[in-house]
N, C-alpha and C positions, 0 to 999 in steps of 0.2 A: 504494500500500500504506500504510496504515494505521501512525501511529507511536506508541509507551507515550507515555501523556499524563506531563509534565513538572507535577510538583505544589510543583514551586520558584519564589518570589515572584518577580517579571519586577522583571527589571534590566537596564541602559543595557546598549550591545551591548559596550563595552568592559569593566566590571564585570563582564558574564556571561562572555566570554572569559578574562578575566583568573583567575577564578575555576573553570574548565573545566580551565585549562593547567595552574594550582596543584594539582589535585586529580587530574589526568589525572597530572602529574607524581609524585604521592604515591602513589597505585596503581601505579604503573611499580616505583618504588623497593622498592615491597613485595615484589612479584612478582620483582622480580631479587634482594634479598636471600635470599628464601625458597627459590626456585632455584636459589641460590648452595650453600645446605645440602645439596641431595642428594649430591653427590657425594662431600666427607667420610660423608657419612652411610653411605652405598653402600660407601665401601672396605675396611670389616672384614667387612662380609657376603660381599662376594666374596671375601677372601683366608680365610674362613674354610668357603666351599664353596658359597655360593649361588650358582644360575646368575641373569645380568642377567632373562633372560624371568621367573622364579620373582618376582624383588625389584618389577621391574615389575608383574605382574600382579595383585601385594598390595597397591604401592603407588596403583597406578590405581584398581583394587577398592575400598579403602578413602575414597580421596578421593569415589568417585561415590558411596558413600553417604550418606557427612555432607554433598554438594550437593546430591543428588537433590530432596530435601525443602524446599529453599530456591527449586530450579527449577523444582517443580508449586505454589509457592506463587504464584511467580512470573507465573507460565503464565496462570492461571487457568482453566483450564479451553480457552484459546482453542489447541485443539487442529489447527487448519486451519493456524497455522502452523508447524508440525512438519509437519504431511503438503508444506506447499509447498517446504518447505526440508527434507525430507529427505535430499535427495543431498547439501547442502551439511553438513549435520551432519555425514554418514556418512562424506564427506571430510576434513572437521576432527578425527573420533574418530578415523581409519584412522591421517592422517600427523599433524596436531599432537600427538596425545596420544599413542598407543600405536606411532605408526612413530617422533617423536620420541626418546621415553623410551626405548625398547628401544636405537635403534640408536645412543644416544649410552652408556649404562650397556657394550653389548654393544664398543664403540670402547674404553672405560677398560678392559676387561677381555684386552686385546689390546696398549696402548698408554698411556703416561704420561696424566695427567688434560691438563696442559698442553698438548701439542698435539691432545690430542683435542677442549677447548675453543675452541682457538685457531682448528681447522676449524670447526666448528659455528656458530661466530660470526661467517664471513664471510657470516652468516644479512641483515645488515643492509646489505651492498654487494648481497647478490642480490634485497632486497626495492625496494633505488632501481632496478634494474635493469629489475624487475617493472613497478612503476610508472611508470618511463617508457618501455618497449616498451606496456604494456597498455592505460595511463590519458593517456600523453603529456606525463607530468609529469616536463618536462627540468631534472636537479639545478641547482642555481647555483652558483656559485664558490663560495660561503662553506661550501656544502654538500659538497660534493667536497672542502675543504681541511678542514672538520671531520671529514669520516670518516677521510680520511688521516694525523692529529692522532688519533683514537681507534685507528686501526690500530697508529700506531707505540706508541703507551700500550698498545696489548691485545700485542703481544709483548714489552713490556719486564712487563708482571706476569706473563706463563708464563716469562719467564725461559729463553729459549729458548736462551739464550748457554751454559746450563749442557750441553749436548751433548745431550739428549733424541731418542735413537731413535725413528725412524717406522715402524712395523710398516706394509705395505702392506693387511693384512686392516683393521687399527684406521681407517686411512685411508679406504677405502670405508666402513666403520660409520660415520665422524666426518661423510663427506658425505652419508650418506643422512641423516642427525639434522640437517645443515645445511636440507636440501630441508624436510623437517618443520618445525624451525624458524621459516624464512622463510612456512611454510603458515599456521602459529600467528597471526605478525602482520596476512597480510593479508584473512586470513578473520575476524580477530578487531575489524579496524576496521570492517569495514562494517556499514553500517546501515541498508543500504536493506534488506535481507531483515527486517527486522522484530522481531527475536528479541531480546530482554531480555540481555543479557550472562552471568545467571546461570543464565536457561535452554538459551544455548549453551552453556555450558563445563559445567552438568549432565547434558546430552544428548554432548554428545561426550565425557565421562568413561564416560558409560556405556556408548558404543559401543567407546570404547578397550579399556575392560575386558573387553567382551565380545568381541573379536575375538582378543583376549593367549588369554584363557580358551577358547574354538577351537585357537587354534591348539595350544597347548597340550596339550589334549586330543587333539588328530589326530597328533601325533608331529611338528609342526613348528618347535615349539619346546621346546628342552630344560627341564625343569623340577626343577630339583637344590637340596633346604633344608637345613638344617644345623642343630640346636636348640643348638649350640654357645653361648657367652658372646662377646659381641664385645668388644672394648677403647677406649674417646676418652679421651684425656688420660690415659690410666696408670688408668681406673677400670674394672674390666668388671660390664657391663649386659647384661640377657636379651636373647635375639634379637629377642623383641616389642617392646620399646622401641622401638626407630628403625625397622624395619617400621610404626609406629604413626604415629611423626615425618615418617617420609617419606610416609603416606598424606596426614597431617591440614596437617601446615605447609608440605612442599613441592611438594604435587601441588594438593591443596583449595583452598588460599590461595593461591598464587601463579594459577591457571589464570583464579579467580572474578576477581582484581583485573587482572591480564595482560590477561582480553576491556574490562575498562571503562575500564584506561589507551591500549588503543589507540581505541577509539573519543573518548574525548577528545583526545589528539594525532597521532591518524594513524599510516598502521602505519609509512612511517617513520623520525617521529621517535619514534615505542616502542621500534622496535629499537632502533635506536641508544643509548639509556637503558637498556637490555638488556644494554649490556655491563658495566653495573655487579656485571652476574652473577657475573664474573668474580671482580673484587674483592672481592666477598662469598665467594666457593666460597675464593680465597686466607686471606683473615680465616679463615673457620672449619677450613680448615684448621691453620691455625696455631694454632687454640684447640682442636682436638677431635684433632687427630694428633700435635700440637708439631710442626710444618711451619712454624718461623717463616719470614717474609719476608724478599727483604732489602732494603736501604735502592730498589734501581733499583724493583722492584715496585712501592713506595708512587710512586715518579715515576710511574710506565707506569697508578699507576690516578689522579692527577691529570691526566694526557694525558687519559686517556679521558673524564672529565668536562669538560674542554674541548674536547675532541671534541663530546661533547653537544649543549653550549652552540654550538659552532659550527653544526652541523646548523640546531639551533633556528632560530639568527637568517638561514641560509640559506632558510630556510623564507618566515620570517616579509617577508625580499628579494623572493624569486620571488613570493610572491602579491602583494604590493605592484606590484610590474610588472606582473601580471596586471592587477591592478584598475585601470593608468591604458591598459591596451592597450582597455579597454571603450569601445564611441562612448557 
């Protein structure tokens, strides 16, 4: 299969790498800040009457149409491969985007944001898991001690020590957005199907959208709005505001830059960099609800970026062994 010509000047293989990692790394960060916002964003819609399917279906909607037009520019016309990969799109729209988003929004509405995060993001222990039942790619020490190093950082920032209640329905919502999740990264690195990053992630927004929008219509998902005022930081704003916010910054951007950091670093060291989600969803809470943090949280989100960094160089280990196992 046929791959998008690369129209970047050839450089030494370590430069090009070097340069891949930097920029795969940049797009990660984006994509986890950005989807750090939704959920501040999401919790005055819901306490003020929106159901999760409603907020989802807006915010999917709205994202796949500011991509759509970037993913037929994209495309160009070479329509055969959308027809070979349509089952894989239709995959990626059903769970990364539209089984994700619902059943992570539909878990906060059941359940504290913190452990409904806290589930969702063992998205990255089930993606090494993935990849070594599927691919045979056995973690390494460095690797397994950096996820365990981002584990213990990912529940010192939910702050779990504060008594936080587990609703059992939240808890089934939290792992089905987990499974989605882990779908996002490892559909989102490959690249042997061919497809441009911005013409997956415009193709499977549009499917998400359209399957929300189904269901919706058929009575399977409840669909409850509210023209009410919401409230961030003590200021109230139209309902359209962050309806608008969560199409364009946290679903558009984060999805477009999410497919092109894992295809630079693999889905997963993306996950893994994916927990910066967290710390970002913490930050803007504390700026948009007054949810300040408290001092453990700023530790549990430096764990997590040495968690990162661990992953990485576990990485960077195991293929190095790789390469002297070659005759």
């Amino acid at each position: 299969m046929s791959k998008v010509a690369d129209d970047t000047p050839a450089l030494t293989p370590s430069a090009s790498q070097g340069s891949r990692l930097a920029s795969g790394l940049g797009f990660a960060i984006v994509c986890a800040v950005t989807f750090g916002l939704s959920g501040p964003l999401a919790r005055p819609l819901l306490d003020v009457g929106w159901s999760p399917g409603a907020i989802v279906l807006i915010r999917i909607s709205v994202a796949a149409i500011v991509v759509l037009p970037f993913g037929l520019v994209t495309l160009r016309g070479r329509w055969d491969l959308l027809r070979r990969n349509a089952a894989l799109v239709t995959l990626y729209g059903v769970l990364a985007v539209a089984g994700a988003q619902f059943c992570y929004f539909s878990a906060v509405a059941h359940m504290q944001v913190g452990p409904a995060l806290l589930i969702e993001y063992t998205a990255p222990a089930t993606v090494v898991c993935w990849m070594w039942l599927r691919h045979g790619q056995r973690p390494g020490r460095l690797t397994l001690l950096g996820a365990a190093v981002a584990a213990v950082g990912l529940v010192l920032v939910l702050d779990l020590a504060s008594g936080a209640s587990l609703d059992p329905v939240g808890v089934a919502w939290a792992l089905a957005a987990m499974v989605g999740a882990a779908t996002f990264f490892v559909i989102s690195a490959d690249e042997d199907n061919g497809l441009p990053p911005m013409v997956l992630a415009a193709c499977g927004l549009l499917v998400g959208a359209a399957v929300l929008g189904i269901a919706g219509l058929v009575g399977l998902l409840p669909m409850r709005a509210s023209t009410s005022a919401v409230a961030y930081a003590g200021v109230d704003v139209d309902w359209w505001v962050p309806l608008v916010v969560l199409g364009v910054v946290t679903a558009a951007v984060p999805y477009t830059t999410g497919v092109a950091a894992s295809r630079r670093l693999g889905s997963r060291l993306a996950s893994f960099v994916a927990l910066l989600e967290v710390v970002a969803a913490v930050v803007f809470a504390w700026l948009l609800l007054d949810e300040l943090p408290r001092p453990i949280q700023l530790v549990g989100g430096l764990l997590i970026m040495a968690g990162v960094v661990g992953v990485k160089l576990g990485e960077r280990t195991t293929a190095t062994d790789h390469s002297l196992e070659l005759p």
